[in-house]
C-alpha positions in Angstrom: 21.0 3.7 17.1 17.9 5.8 18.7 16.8 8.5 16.3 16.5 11.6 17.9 13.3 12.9 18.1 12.5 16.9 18.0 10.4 17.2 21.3 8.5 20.3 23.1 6.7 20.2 26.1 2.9 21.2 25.5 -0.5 21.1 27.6 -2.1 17.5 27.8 -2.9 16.3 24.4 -6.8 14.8 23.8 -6.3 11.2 24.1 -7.1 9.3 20.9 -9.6 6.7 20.1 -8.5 3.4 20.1 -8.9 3.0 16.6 -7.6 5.9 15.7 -4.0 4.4 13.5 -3.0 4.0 10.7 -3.5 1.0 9.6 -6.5 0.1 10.6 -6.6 -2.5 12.7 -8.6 -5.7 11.9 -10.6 -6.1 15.1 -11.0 -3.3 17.4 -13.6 -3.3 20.4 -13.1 0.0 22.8 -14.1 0.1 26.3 -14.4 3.8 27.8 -14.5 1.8 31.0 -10.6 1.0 31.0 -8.6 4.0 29.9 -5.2 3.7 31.2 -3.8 6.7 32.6 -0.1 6.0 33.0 0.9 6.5 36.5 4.6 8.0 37.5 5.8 4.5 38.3 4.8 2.7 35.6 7.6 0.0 34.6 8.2 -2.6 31.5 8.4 -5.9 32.0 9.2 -9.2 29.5 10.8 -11.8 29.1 14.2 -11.9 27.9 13.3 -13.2 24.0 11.1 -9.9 23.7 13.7 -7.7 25.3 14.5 -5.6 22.5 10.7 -4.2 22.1 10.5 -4.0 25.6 13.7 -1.5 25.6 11.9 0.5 22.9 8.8 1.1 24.4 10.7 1.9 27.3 12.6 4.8 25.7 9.1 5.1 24.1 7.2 5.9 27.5 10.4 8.0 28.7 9.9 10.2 26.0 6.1 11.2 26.4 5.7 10.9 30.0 8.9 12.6 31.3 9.1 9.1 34.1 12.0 6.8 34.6 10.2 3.7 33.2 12.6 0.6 34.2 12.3 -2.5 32.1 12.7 -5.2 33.8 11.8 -9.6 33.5 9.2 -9.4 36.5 5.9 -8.4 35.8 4.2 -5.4 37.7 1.8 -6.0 40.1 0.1 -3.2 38.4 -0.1 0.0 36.5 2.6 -1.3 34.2 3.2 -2.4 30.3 3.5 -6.3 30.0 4.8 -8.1 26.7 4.6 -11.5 26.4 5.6 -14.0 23.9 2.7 -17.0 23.5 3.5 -19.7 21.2 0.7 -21.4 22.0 -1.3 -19.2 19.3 -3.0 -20.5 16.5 -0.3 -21.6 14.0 -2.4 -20.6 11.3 -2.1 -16.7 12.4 0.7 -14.1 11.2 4.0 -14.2 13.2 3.1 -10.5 12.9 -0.1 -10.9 14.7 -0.8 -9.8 17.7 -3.3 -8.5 21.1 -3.2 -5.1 22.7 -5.0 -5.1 26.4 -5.4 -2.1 27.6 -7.5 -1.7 31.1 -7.7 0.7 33.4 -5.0 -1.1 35.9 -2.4 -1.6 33.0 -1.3 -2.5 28.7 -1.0 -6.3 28.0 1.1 -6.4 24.7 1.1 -10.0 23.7 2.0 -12.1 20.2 3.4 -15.7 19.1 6.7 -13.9 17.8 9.1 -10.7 18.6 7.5 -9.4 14.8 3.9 -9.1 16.2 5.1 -7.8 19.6 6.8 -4.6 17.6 3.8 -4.3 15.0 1.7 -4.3 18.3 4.0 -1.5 19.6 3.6 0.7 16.6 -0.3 0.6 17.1 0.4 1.3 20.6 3.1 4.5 19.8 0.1 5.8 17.6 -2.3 5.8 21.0 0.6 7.8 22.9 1.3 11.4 22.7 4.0 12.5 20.0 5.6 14.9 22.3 6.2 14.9 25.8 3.6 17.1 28.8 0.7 16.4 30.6 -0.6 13.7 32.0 -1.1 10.4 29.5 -4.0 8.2 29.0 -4.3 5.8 27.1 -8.0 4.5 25.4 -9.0 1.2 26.5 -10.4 -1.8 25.2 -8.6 -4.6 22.6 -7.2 -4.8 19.6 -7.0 -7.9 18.0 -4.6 -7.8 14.8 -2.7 -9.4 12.3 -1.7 -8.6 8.2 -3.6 -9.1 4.7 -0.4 -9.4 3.2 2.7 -11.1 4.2 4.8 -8.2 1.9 3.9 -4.8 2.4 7.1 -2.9 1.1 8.6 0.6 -0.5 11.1 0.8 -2.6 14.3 3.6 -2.7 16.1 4.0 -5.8 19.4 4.7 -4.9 21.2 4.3 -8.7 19.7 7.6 -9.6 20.7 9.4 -7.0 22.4 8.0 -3.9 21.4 8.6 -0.2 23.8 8.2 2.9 23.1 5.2 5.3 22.0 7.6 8.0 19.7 9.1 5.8 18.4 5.4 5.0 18.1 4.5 8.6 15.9 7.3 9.2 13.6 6.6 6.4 13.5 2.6 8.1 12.3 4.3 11.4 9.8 5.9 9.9 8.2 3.5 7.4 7.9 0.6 10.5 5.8 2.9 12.1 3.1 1.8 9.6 3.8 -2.0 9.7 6.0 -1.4 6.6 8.1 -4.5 7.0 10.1 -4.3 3.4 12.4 -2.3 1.9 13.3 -2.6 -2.0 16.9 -0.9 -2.2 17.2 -0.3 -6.6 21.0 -0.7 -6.3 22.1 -0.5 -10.3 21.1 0.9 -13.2 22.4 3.2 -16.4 23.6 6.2 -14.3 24.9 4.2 -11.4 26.0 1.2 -9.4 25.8 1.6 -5.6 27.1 -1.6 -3.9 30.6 -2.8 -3.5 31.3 -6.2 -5.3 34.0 -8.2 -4.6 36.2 -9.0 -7.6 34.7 -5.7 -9.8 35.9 -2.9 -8.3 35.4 -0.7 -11.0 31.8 -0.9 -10.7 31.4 1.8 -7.3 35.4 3.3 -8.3 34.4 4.6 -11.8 30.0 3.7 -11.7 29.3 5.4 -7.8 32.0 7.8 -7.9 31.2 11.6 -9.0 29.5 12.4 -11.6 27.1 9.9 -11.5 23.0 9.8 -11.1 20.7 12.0 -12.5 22.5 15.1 -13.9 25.5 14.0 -12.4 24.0 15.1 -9.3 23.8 11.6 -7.1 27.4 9.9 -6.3 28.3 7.3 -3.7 27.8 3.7 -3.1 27.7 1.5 -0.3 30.6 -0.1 0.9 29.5 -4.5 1.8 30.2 -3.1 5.6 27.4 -0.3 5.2 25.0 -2.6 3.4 25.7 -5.2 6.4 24.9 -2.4 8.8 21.4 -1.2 7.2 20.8 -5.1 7.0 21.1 -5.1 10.6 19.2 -2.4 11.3 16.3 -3.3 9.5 16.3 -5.9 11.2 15.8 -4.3 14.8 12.5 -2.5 13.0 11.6 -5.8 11.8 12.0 -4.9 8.1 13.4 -6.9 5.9 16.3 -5.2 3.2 15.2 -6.7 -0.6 18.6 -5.7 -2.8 17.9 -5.3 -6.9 20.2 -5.6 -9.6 18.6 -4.8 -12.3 19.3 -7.0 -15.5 19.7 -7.4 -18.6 19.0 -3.7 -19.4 19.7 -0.5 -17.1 23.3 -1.9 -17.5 25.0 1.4 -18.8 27.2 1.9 -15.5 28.3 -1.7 -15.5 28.9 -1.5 -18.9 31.3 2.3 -18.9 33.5 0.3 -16.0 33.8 -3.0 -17.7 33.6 -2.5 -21.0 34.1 -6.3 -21.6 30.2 -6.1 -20.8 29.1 -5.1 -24.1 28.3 -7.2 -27.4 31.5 -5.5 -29.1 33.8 -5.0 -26.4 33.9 -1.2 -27.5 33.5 1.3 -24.7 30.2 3.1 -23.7 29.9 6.9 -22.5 28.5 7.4 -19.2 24.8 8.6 -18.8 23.1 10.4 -16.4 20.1 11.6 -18.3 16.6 10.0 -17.6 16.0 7.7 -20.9 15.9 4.2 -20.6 15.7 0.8 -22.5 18.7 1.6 -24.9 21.1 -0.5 -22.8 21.3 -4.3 -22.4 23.6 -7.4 -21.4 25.2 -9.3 -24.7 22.8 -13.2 -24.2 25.6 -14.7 -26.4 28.4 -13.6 -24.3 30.0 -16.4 -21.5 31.6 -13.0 -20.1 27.9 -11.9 -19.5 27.0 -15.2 -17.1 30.3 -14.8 -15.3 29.8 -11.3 -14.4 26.1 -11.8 -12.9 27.2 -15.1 -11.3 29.6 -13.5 -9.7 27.4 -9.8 -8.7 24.4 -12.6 -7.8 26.6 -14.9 -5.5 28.3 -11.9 -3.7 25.1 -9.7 -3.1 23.3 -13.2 -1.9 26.2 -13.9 0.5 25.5 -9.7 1.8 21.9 -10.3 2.0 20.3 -12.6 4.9 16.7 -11.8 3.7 15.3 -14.1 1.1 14.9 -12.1 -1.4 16.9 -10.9 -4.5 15.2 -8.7 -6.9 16.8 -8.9 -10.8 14.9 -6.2 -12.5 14.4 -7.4 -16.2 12.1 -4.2 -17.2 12.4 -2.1 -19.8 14.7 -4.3 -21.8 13.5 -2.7 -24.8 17.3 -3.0 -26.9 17.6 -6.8 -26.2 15.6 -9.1 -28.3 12.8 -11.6 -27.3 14.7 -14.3 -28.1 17.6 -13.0 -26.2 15.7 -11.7 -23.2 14.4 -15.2 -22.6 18.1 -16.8 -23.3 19.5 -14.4 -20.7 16.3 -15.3 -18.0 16.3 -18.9 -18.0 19.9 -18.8 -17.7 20.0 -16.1 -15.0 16.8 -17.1 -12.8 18.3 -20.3 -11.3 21.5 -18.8 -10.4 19.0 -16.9 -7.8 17.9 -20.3 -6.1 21.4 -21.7 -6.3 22.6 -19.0 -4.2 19.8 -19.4 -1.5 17.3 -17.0 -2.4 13.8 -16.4 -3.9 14.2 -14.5 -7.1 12.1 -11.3 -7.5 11.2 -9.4 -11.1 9.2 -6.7 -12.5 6.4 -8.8 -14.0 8.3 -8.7 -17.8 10.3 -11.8 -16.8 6.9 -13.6 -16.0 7.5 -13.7 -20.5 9.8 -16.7 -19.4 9.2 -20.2 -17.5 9.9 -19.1 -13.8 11.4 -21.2 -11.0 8.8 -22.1 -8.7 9.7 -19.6 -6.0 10.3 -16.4 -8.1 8.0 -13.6 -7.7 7.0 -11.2 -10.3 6.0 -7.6 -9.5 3.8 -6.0 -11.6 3.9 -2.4 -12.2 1.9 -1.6 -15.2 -0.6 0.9 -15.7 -3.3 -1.6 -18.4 -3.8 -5.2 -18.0 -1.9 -7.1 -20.9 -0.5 -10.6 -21.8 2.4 -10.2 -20.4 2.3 -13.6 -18.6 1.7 -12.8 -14.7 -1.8 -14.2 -14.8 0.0 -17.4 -16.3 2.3 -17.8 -13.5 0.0 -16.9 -10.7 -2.1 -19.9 -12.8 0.7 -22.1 -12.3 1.3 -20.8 -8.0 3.6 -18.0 -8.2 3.0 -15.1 -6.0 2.6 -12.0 -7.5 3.4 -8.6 -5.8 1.1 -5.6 -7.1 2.9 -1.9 -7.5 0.9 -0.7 -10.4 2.2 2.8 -11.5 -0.5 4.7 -11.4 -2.0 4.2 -8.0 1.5 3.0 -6.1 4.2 4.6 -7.8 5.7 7.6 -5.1 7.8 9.4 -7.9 4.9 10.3 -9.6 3.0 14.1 -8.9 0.7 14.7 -6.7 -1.1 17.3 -9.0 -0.6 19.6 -11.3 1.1 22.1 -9.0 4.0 19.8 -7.8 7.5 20.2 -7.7 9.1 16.9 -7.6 8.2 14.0 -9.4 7.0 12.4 -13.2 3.4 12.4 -15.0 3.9 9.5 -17.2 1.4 7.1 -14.8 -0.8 10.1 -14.5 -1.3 12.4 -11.4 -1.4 10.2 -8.1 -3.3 11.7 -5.4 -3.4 10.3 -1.4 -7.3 9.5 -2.5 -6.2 7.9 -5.4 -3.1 6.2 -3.6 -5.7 4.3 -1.3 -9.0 3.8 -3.5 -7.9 0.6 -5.5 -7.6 -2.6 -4.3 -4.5 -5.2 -5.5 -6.8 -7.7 -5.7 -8.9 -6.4 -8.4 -6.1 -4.9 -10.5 -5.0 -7.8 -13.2 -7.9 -10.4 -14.3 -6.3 -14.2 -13.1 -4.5 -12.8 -9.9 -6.8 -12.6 -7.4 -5.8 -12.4 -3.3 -5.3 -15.6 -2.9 -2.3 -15.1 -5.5 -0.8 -11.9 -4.1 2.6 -11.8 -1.7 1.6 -8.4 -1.0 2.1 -4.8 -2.4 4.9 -2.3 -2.7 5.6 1.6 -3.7 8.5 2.0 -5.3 9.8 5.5 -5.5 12.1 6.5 -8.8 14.6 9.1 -7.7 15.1 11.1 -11.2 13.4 14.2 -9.6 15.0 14.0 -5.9 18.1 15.4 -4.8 17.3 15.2 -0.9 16.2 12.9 2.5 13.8 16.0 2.2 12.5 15.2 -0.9 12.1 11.5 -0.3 9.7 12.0 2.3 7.6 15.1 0.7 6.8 12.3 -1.9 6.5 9.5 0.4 4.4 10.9 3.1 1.5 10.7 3.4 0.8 8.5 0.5 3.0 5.3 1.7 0.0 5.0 4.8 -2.6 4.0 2.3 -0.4 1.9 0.3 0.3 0.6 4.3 -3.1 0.4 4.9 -4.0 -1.5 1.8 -1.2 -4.1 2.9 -2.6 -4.7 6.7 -6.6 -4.2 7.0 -8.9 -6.1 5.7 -10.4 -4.9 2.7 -14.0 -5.1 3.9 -13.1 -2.8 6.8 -11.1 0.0 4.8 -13.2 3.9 3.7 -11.5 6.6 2.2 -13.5 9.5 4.4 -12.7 7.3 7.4 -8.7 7.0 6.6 -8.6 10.5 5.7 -9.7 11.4 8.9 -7.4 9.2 10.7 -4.5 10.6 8.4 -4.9 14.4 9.5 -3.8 13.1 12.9 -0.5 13.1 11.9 0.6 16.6 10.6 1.4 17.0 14.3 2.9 13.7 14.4 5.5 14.1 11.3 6.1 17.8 12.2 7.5 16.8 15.9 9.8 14.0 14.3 11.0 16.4 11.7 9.3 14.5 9.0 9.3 16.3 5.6 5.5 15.5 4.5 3.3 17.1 1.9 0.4 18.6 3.3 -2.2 17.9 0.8 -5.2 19.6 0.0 -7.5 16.3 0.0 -6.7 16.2 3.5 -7.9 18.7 6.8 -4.7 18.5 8.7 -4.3 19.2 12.5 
């Protein structure tokens, strides 16, 4: 599905520098001498395996330049965009990496695999106009690029208050236009369960239904043919869907429609205030390991990607003892059913399967075992609350979000570095970094991207450039290109102070 653009025809833009994106890119060398002006017969070509970018920067150029733009296998014989697949790159680089040509007789996009082609693309959207007029040039010169981090991710909590699919498709276009590849769905917790499992219907009939979310204000679920769908599209933006179930606590709503779930049987009220850690799974319960075999196994078979998040945070009503009863006991059930278990970085309290990944979100260092298992070769992904977390204020002055990380800025969203944040889990330990963003405050598609946008680019940025190359004055600079940008795709963003917007 195209997403429709808002588009007015204007005078000839100024044509940007070639290192003018966001993110940065890591090698860029311009050449003045071999701006591209795109002539009215300009064409697509590539081979069949990269067809699927090719037909997006087609629709792409259409868009901007007002010309018929065919895609075709044959290459142009000049003034045309080429993409080409070589495999013959050094197997040692990103599939993600890439090179953008541009001279002044024509664009060579070229990669070892369809992923770097479309992260090339998004560089290359960022060079083009937004909206259509005038004639378009293109900077020239090369850009030679490939990621920091393998995971560079966000994360929508859709148990606190549940948004459409459309409105989740729209959210994946825009994210993987900053190499965003990633995206963390929190599917369960106290005040609702929003994914259809086969064999316990009453978790979406009585747990997604209305009523349920924050203030009773968030109800729906997915259905496994809607989840299947945003899989699939994620896919054609090359980013990958990471489902969580979040266990042993945030259980209330599985708890109200299966009462069976509690240590007593007895049944529990539905919530849909804000407090956590006073719910939990019963450890001494066989009922408990049938129900999250049976919720792992069915959202693994959903879920193509090879990751499944289990939560385990903010467990705070079960017991040590139990908490690391129910993990050992609930990890491997993850690698049974073909997938690399993810956790917020409490479950690191535990011995880990040698795949599983904890994510660490906390504001001070502590023992808390992450630097233990990144000792022992676990990857670790970094979303520390007070610098990545999307839910939390901007400033004072704001009117979504929560203070309890403190006041996150955009300067202070991009002025840390992952690899300096926990003694013992240094780059070569990190997956990559993610912002998650906690929906108690958000009623709207509207809201979600006021608090995204702009700070998900520097947590995009911190992801993909290297971190020698990366300046706060610099990426501001580059960010105020994109009030424009947002405002002709219809894009919700905060226009924040720290920032001179065009």
């Amino acid at each position: 599905m195209e997403r429709q653009f808002m588009v007015s025809r204007v005078s000839a833009p100024t044509m940007r520098q070639l290192g003018d994106v966001i993110p940065l890119p890591a090698a860029v060398r311009p050449d003045s001498t071999a701006d591209f002006r795109i002539p009215s017969g300009v064409s697509v070509s590539a081979a069949p395996a990269a067809a699927a970018v090719a037909d997006e920067l087609g629709v792409l150029l259409r868009r901007v330049t007002g010309f018929a733009v065919p895609v075709k296998e044959e290459e142009p014989e000049n003034g045309g965009f080429r993409l080409r697949l070589d495999e013959s790159v050094d197997e040692a680089k990103s599939p993600e990496s890439y090179r953008l040509d541009i001279a002044a007789d024509g664009v060579t996009l070229s990669a070892p695999a369809a992923a770097g082609l479309f992260a090339g693309l998004q560089t290359l959207r960022q060079l083009l106009p937004e909206t259509a007029g005038g004639e378009v040039t293109i900077p020239g010169g090369r850009i030679d690029d490939e990621p920091r981090f393998a995971y560079r991710g966000t994360m929508l909590d859709l148990a606190r208050h549940f948004y459409e699919p459309a409105d989740i498709r729209t959210f994946i276009d825009t994210i993987a236009q900053f190499k965003i590849n990633h995206l963390h769905l929190h599917l369960t917790d106290d005040q609702g369960w929003r994914l259809e499992i086969d064999g316990w219907p009453r978790l979406t009939e009585v747990s997604g239904g209305e009523g349920t979310g924050i203030d009773g204000q968030g109800p729906g679920f997915l259905t496994a043919a809607e989840y299947a769908d945003l899989i699939a599209y994620g896919e054609t933006r090359f980013v990958t869907i990471v489902p969580e179930i979040d266990l042993p606590g945030h259980v209330n709503a599985a708890q109200v429609a299966y009462p069976e779930l509690t240590c007593d049987g007895e049944p529990v009220q539905p919530r849909t205030d804000a407090e956590v850690g006073y719910s939990s799974l019963c450890a001494g319960k066989e009922e408990t390991y049938a129900f999250v075999e049976d919720v792992i196994r069915v959202v693994a078979g959903l879920t193509p990607g090879p990751f499944l998040h289990i939560g385990g945070d903010e467990a705070l009503s079960t017991t040590a003892e139990d908490y690391r009863t129910f993990m050992t006991r609930v990890l491997p059930m993850v690698g049974r059913y073909g997938k690399r278990a993810i956790g917020w970085h409490e479950m690191a309290a535990v011995e880990l399967p040698p795949t599983a990944v904890p994510q660490y979100w906390r504001i001070e260092p502590a023992d808390d075992g992450v630097a233990r298992a990144a000792a022992a070769g676990h990857q670790v992904i970094m979303s520390p609350a007070d610098r990545s977390y999307l839910d939390m204020k901007y400033d004072e002055s704001s009117p979504l979000g929560l203070d309890w990380a403190g006041l996150v800025g955009v300067e202070r969203s991009y002025d840390w570095d992952p690899a300096d944040r926990l003694p013992g889990v240094g780059e070569e330990s990190l997956l990559g970094v993610e912002a998650p963003l906690w929906s108690e405050t958000l009623r709207s598609r509207a809201d979600v991207e006021f608090m995204v946008f702009p700070r998900l680019l520097a947590i995009a940025e911190i992801g993909w450039t290297p971190r020698a190359d990366r300046s706060w004055p610099e990426f501001r600079r580059r960010l105020a290109e994109f009030g424009p940008r947002w405002t002709a795709q219809g894009v919700n963003f905060h226009r924040s102070g720290e920032v001179d917007w065009k």
